[in-house]
N, CA, C and O atoms as a Tinker XYZ file with bonds, in Angstrom:
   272  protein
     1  N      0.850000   -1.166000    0.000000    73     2
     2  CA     0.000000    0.000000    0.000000    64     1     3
     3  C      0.901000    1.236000    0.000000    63     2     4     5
     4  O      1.872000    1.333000    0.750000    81     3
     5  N      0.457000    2.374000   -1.061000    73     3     6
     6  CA     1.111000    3.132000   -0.847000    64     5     7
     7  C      1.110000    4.500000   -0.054000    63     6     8     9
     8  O      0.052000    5.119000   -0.169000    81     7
     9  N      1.852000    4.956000    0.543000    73     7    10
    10  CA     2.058000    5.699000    1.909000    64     9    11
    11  C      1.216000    7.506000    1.318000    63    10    12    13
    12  O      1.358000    8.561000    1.936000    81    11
    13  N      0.762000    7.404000    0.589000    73    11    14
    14  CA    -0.010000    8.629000    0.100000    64    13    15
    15  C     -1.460000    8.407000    0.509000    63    14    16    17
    16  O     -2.037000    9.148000    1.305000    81    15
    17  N     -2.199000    7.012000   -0.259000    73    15    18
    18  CA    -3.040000    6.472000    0.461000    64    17    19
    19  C     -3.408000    6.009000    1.629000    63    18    20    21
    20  O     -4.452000    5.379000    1.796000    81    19
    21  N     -2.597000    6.277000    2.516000    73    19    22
    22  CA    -3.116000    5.387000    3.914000    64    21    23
    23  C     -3.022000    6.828000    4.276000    63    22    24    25
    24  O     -3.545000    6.869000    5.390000    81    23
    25  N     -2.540000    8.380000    3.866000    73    23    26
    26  CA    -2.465000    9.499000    4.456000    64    25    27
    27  C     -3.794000   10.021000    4.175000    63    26    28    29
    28  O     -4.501000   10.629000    4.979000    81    27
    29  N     -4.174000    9.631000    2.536000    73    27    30
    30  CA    -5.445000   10.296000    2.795000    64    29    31
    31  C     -6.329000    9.490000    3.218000    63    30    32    33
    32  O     -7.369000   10.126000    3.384000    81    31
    33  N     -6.462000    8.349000    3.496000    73    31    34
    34  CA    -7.733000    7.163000    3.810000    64    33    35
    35  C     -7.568000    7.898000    5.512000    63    34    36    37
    36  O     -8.639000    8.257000    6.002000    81    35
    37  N     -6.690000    8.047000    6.109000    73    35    38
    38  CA    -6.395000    8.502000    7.288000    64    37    39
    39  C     -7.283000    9.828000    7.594000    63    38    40    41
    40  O     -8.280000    9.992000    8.297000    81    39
    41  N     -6.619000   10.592000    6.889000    73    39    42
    42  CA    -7.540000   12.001000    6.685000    64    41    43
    43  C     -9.217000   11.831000    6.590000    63    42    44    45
    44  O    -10.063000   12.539000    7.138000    81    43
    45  N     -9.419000   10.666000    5.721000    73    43    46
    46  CA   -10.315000   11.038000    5.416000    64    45    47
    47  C    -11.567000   10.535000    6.686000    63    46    48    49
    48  O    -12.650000   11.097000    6.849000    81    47
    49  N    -10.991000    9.223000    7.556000    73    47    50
    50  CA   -11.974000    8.636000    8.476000    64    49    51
    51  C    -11.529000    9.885000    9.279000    63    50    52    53
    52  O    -12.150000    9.600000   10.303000    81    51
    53  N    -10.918000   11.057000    9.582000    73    51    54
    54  CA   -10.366000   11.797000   10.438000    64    53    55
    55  C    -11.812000   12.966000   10.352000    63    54    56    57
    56  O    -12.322000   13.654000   11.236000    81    55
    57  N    -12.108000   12.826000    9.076000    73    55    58
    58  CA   -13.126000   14.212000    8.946000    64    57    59
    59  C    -14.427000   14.125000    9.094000    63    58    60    61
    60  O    -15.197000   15.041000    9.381000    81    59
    61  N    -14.783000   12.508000    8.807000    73    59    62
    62  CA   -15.680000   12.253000    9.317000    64    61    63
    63  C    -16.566000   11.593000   11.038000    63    62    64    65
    64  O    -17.652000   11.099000   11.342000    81    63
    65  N    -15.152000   12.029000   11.815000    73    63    66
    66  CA   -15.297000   12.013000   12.487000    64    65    67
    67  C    -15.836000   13.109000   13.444000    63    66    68    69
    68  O    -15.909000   12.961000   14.664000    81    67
    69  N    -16.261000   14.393000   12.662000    73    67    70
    70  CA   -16.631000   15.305000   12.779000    64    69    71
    71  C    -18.275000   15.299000   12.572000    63    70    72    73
    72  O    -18.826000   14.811000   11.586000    81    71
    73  N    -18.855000   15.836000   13.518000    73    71    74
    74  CA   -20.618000   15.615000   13.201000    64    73    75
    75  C    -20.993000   16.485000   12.311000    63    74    76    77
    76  O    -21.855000   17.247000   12.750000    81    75
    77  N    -20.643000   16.697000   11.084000    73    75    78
    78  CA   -21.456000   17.112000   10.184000    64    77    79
    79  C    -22.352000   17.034000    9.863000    63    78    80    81
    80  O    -22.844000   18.008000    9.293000    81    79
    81  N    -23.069000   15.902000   10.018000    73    79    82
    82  CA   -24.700000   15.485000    9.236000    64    81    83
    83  C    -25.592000   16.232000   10.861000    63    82    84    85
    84  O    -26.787000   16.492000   10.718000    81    83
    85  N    -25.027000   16.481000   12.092000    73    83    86
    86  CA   -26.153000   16.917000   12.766000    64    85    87
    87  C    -25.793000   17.903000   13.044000    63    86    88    89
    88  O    -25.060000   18.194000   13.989000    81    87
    89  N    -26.531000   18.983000   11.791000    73    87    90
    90  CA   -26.887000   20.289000   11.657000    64    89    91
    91  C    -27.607000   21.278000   12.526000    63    90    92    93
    92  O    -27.535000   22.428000   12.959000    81    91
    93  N    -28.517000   19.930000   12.543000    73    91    94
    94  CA   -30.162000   20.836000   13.453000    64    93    95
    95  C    -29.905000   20.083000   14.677000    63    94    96    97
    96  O    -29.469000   18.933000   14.644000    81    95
    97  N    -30.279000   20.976000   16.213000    73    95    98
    98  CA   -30.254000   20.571000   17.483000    64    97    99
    99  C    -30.925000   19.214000   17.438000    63    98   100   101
   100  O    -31.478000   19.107000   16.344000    81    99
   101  N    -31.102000   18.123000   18.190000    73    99   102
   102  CA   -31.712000   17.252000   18.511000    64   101   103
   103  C    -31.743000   16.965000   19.869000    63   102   104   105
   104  O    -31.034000   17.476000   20.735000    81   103
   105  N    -32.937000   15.789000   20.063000    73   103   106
   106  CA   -33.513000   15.786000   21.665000    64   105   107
   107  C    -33.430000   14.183000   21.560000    63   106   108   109
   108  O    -34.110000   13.488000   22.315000    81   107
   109  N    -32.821000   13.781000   20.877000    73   107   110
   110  CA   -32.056000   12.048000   21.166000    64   109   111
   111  C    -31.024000   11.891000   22.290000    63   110   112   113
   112  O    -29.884000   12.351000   22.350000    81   111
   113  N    -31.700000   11.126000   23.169000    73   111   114
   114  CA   -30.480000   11.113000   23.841000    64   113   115
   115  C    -29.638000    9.278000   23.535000    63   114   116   117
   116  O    -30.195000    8.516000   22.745000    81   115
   117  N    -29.024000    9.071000   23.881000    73   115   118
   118  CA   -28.542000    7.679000   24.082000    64   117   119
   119  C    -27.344000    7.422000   25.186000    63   118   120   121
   120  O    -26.118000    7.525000   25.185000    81   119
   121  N    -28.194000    7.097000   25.970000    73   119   122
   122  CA   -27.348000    6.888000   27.615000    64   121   123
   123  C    -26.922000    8.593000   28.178000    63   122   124   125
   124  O    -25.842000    8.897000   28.685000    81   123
   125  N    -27.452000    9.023000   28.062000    73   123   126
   126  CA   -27.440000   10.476000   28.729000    64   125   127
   127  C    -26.544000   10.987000   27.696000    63   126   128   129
   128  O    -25.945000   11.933000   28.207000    81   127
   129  N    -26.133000   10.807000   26.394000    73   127   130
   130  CA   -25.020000   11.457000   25.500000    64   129   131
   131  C    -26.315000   11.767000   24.304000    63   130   132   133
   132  O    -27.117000   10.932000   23.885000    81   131
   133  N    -26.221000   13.290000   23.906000    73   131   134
   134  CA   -26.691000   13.583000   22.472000    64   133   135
   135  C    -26.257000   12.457000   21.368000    63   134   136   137
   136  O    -25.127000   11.983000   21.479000    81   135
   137  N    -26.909000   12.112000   20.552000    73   135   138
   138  CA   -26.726000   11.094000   19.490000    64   137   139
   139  C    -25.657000   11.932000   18.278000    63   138   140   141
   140  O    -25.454000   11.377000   17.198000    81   139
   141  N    -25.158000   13.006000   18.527000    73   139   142
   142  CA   -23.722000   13.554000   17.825000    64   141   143
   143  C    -22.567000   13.647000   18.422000    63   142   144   145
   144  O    -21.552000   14.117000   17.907000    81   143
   145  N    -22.697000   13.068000   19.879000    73   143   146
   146  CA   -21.691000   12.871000   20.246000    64   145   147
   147  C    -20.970000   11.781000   20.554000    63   146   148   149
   148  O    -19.754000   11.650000   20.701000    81   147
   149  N    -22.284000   10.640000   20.674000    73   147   150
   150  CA   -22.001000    9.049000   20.259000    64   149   151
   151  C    -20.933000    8.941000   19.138000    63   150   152   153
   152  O    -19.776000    8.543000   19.274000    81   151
   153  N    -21.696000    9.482000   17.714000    73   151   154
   154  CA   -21.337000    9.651000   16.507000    64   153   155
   155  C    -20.004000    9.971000   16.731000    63   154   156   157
   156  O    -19.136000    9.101000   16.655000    81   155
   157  N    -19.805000   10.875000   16.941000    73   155   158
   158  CA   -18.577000   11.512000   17.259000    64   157   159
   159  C    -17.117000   10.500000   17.610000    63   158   160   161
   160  O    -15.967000   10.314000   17.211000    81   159
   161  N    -18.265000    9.955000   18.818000    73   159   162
   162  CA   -17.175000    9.141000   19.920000    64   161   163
   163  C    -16.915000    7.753000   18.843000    63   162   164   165
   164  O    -15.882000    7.093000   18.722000    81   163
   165  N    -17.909000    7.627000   18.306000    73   163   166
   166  CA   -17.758000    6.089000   17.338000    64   165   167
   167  C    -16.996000    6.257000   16.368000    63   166   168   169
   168  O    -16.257000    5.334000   16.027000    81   167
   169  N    -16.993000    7.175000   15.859000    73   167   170
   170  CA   -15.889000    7.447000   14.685000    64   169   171
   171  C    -14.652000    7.623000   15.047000    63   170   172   173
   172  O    -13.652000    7.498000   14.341000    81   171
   173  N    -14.723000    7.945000   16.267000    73   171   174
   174  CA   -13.202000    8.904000   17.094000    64   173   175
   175  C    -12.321000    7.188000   17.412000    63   174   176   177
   176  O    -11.124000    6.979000   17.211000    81   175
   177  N    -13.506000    6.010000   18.025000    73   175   178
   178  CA   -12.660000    5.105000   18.119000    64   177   179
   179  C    -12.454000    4.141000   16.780000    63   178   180   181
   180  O    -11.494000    3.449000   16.443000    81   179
   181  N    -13.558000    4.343000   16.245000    73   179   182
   182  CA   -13.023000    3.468000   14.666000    64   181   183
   183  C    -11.746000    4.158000   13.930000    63   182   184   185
   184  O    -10.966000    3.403000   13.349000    81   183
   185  N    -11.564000    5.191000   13.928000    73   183   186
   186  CA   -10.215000    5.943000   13.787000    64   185   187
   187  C     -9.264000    5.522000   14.154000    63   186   188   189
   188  O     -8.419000    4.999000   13.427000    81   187
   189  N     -9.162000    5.691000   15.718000    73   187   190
   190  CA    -7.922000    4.955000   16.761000    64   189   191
   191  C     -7.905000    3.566000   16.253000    63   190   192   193
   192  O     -6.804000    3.156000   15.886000    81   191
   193  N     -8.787000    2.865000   16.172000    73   191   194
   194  CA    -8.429000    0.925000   15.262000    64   193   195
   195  C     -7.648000    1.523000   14.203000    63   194   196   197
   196  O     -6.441000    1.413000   14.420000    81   195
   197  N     -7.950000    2.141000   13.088000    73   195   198
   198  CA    -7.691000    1.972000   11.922000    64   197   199
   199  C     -6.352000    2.341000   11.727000    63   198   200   201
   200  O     -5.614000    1.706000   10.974000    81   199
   201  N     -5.864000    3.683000   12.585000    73   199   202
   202  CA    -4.102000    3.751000   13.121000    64   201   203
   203  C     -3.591000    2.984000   13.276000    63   202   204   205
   204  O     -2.715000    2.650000   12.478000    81   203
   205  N     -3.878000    2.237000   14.469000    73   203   206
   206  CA    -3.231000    1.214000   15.545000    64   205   207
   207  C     -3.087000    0.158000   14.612000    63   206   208   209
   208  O     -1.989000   -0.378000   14.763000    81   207
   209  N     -3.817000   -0.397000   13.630000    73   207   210
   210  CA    -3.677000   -1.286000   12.461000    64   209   211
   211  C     -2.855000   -0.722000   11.317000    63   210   212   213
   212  O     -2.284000   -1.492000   10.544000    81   211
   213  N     -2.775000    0.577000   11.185000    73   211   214
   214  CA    -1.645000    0.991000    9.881000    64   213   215
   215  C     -0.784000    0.727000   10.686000    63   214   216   217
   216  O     -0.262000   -0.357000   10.424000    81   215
   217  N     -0.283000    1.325000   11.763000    73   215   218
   218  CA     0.903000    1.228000   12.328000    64   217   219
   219  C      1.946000   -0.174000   12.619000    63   218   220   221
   220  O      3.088000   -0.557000   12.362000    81   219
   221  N      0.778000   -0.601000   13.293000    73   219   222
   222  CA     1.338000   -2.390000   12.789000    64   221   223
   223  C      1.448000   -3.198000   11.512000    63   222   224   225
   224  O      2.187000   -4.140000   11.226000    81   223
   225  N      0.826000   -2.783000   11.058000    73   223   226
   226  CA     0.938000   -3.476000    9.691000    64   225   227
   227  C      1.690000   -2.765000    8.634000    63   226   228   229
   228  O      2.063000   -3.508000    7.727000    81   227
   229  N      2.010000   -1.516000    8.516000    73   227   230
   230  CA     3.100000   -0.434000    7.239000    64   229   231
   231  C      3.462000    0.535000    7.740000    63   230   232   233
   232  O      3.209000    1.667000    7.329000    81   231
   233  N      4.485000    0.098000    9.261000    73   231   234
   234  CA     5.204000    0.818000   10.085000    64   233   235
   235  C      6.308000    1.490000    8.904000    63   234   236   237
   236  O      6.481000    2.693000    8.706000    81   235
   237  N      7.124000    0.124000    8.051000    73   235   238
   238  CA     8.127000    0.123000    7.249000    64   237   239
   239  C      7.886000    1.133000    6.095000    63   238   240   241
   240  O      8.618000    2.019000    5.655000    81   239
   241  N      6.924000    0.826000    5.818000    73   239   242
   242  CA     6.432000    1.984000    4.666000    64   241   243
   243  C      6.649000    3.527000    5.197000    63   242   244   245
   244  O      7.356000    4.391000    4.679000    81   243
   245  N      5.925000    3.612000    6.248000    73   243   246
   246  CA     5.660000    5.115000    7.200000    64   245   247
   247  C      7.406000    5.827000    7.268000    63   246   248   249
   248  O      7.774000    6.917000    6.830000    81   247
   249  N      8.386000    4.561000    8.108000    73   247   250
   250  CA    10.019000    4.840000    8.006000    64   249   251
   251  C     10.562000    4.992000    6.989000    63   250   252   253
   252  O     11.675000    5.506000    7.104000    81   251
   253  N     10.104000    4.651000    5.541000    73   251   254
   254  CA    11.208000    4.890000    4.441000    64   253   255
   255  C     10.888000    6.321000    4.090000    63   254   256   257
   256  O      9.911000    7.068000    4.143000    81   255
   257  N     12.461000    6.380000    3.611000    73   255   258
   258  CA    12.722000    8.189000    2.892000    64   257   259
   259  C     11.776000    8.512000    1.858000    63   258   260   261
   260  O     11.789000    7.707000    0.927000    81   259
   261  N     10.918000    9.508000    1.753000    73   259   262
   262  CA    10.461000    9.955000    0.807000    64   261   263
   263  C     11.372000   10.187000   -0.826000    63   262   264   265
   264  O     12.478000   10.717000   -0.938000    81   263
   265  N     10.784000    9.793000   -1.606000    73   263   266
   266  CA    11.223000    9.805000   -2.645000    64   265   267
   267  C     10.790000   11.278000   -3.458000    63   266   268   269
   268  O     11.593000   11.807000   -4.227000    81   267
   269  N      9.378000   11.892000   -3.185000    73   267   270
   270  CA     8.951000   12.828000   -3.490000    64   269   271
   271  C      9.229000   14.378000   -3.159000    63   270   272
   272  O      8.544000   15.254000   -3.686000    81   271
């Protein structure tokens, strides 16, 4: 895999970890947390997996010299 792609695949679960889709206030709760901040929190840890798995798996890639 190349190390451009895992920067933007990175980026990109990074932005959606941002509550964009809840625009308008809401009165959801789920376990005493607004349902955009669940969102929030769920993306925030599917993020942290998806690192913790580049990192182990194309540490070597991440260490080599840029060619660009």
């Amino acid at each position: 895999m190349k190390k451009n792609f895992l920067f933007i695949l990175s980026f990109f679960i990074l932005f959606l970890s941002v509550p964009w889709i809840f625009s308008k206030p809401s009165s959801i709760l789920f376990y005493g947390m607004p349902i955009w901040a669940v969102y929030s929190l769920s993306v925030s840890f599917l993020y942290a997996g998806v690192i913790f798995y580049f990192i182990g798996k194309y540490w070597n890639i991440s260490a080599e010299e840029s060619d660009t």
